[in-house]
N, C-alpha and C positions, 0 to 999 in steps of 0.2 A: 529534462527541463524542469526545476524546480518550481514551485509557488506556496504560499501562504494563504491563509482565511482567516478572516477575524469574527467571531457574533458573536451574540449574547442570547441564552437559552436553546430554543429550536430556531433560531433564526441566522443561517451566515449573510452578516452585514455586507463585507467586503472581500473579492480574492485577489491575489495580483499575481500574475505566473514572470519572473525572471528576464532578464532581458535577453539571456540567450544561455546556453546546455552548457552543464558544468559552473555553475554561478553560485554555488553554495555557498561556499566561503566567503566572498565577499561582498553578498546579499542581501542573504539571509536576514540577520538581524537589523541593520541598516532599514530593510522591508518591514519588517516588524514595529521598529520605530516608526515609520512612516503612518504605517495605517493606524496606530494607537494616539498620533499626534491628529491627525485628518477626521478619526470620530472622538476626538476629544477624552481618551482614557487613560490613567495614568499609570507607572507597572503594579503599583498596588492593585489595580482590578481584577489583573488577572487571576482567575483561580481554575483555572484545567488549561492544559498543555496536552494538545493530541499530535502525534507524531510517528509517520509511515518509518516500520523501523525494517523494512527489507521482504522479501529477497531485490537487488537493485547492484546501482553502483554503489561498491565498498566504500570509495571516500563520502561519496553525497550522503548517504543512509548514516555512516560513519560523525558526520557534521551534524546532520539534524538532531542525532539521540543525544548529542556533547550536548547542546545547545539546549534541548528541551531539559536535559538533569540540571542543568546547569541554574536555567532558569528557577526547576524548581529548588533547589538547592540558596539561591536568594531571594526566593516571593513563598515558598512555602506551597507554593501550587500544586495540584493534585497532577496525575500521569497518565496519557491513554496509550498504549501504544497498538499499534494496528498493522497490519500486515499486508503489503504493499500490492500485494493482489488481491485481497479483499478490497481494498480502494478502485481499482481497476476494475475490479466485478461488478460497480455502483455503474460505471457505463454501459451496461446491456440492456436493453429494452425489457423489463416483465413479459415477457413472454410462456403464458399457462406455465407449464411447470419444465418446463424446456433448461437443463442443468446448464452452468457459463463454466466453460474452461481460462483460463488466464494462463500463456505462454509467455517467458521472458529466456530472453536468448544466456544462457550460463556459457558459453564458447565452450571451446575444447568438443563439440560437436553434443552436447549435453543443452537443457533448460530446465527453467526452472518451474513449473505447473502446478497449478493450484484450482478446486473445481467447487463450486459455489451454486445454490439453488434459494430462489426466492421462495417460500413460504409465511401465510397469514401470521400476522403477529401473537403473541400469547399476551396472558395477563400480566407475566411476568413484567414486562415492557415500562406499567409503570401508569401506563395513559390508555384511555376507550381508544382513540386516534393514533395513537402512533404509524399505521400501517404496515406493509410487509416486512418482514423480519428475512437476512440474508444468514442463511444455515450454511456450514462449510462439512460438504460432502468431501473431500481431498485436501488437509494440512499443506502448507507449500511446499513443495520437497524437488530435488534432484535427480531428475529422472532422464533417461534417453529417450527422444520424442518417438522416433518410432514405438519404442513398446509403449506408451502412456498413451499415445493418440489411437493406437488402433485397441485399446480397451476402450476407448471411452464412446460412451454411447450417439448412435446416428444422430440425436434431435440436440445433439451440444450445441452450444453457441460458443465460439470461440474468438479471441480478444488479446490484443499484445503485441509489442516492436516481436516477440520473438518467431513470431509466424513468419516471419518475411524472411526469416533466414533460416528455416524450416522446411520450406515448400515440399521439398521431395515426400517428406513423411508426413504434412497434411496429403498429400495427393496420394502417397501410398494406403493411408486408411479411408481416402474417400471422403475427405470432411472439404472440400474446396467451396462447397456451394453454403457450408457453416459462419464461413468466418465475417466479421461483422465489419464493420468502415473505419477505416486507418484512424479515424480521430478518437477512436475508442481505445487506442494503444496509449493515448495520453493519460498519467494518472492528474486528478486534480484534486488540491487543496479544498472545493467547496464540499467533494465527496468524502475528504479524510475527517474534516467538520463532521459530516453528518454521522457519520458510523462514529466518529467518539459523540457524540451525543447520546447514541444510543447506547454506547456501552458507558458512558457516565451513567444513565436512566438507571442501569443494571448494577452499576456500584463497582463495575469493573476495571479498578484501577490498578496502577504497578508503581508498586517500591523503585525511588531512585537508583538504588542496586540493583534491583532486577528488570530493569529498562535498556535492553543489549542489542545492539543489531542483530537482526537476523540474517547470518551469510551465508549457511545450508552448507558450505564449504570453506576449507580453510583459504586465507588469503595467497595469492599468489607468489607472492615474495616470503610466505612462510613454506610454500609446497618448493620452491627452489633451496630455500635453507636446507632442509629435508631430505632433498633429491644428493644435495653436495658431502654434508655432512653425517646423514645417517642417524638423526636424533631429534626432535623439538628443540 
């Protein structure tokens, strides 16, 4: 299920999540328009474009990066790009230093895992106030849940559509009593705000060029080319 957010500074004004899963394409910016007519801005204002650029669905993750180069490519806007389970990791409750895992379902009996721990902000940050800073203990990578869940530590907090089609190897490592409430599997727009704000604070932006989906694997219909022909 896709959505947007619009603010200004440390402030998300407005979010709107999609009318229904798989809506990218003919949303997306239609939504964009909406919300920039409704608080009165015009596309000159724009000047940062933050955008979850994966692990996820290939076309959706695929639409949002077109869209956000794109944009900057005609306003000149700067680039955040964010990684779709550190988004997802912005739903877990701060809980003391309790580490969050982030499951998304990769099929072919694989996921995609990602493990994230909240720690106090530094100075770097920019602001006295900024608050806690989200550290990434586990880059997202492709992994087989059985071996990745049963390393990962007893006080995990765990999070994602990909648990539910998992189960065996959450209950083989014993994490059943971990896993956190289904509406934490949602990623949301006002959370992909916030973490590029903070990594705008940090100066962390990304070249048009180097703004790529992250697929962790090659597409499906490139692994059938492959499988027929024996070559890239």
């Amino acid at each position: 299920m896709g959505s947007i957010a619009i603010g200004t500074a440390d402030q998300c004004l407005r979010e709107h999540t999609f009318s229904g899963p798989m809506q990218h394409a003919t949303e997306l910016l239609p939504a964009v328009e909406s919300l920039m007519d409704d608080l009165g801005f015009a596309p000159a204002d724009i000047q940062d474009v933050v955008v979850s650029i994966g692990p996820g669905s290939f076309t959706g993750v695929r639409i949002a990066v077109m869209a956000a180069r794109t944009l900057a490519q005609a306003l000149g806007c700067r680039l955040v790009g964010v990684p779709t389970t550190e988004v997802l990791a912005l739903n877990a409750p701060q809980d003391g230093n309790a580490p969050i895992g982030v499951v998304l379902d990769a099929r072919r009996g694989m996921i995609f895992a990602a493990c994230y721990q909240w720690e106090s902000a530094s100075a770097e940050v920019g602001t006295d106030d900024a608050g806690p800073v989200l550290q990434t203990l586990l880059e997202p990578t492709l992994a087989d849940p059985k071996d990745i869940l049963a390393r990962w530590p007893r006080n995990i907090q765990l999070l994602g559509e990909g648990l539910a089609y998992h189960r065996d190897a959450v209950g083989g490592a014993g994490l059943q009593s971990r896993v956190l409430a289904p509406e934490t599997a949602i990623p949301r727009a006002a959370a992909l705000y916030r973490l590029g704000r903070w990594r705008a604070d940090r100066g962390e932006f990304t070249t048009r060029e180097a703004l790529l989906p992250l697929y962790l694997r090659k597409p499906e219909a490139q692994e059938l080319w492959e499988s027929r022909h024996g070559s890239p």
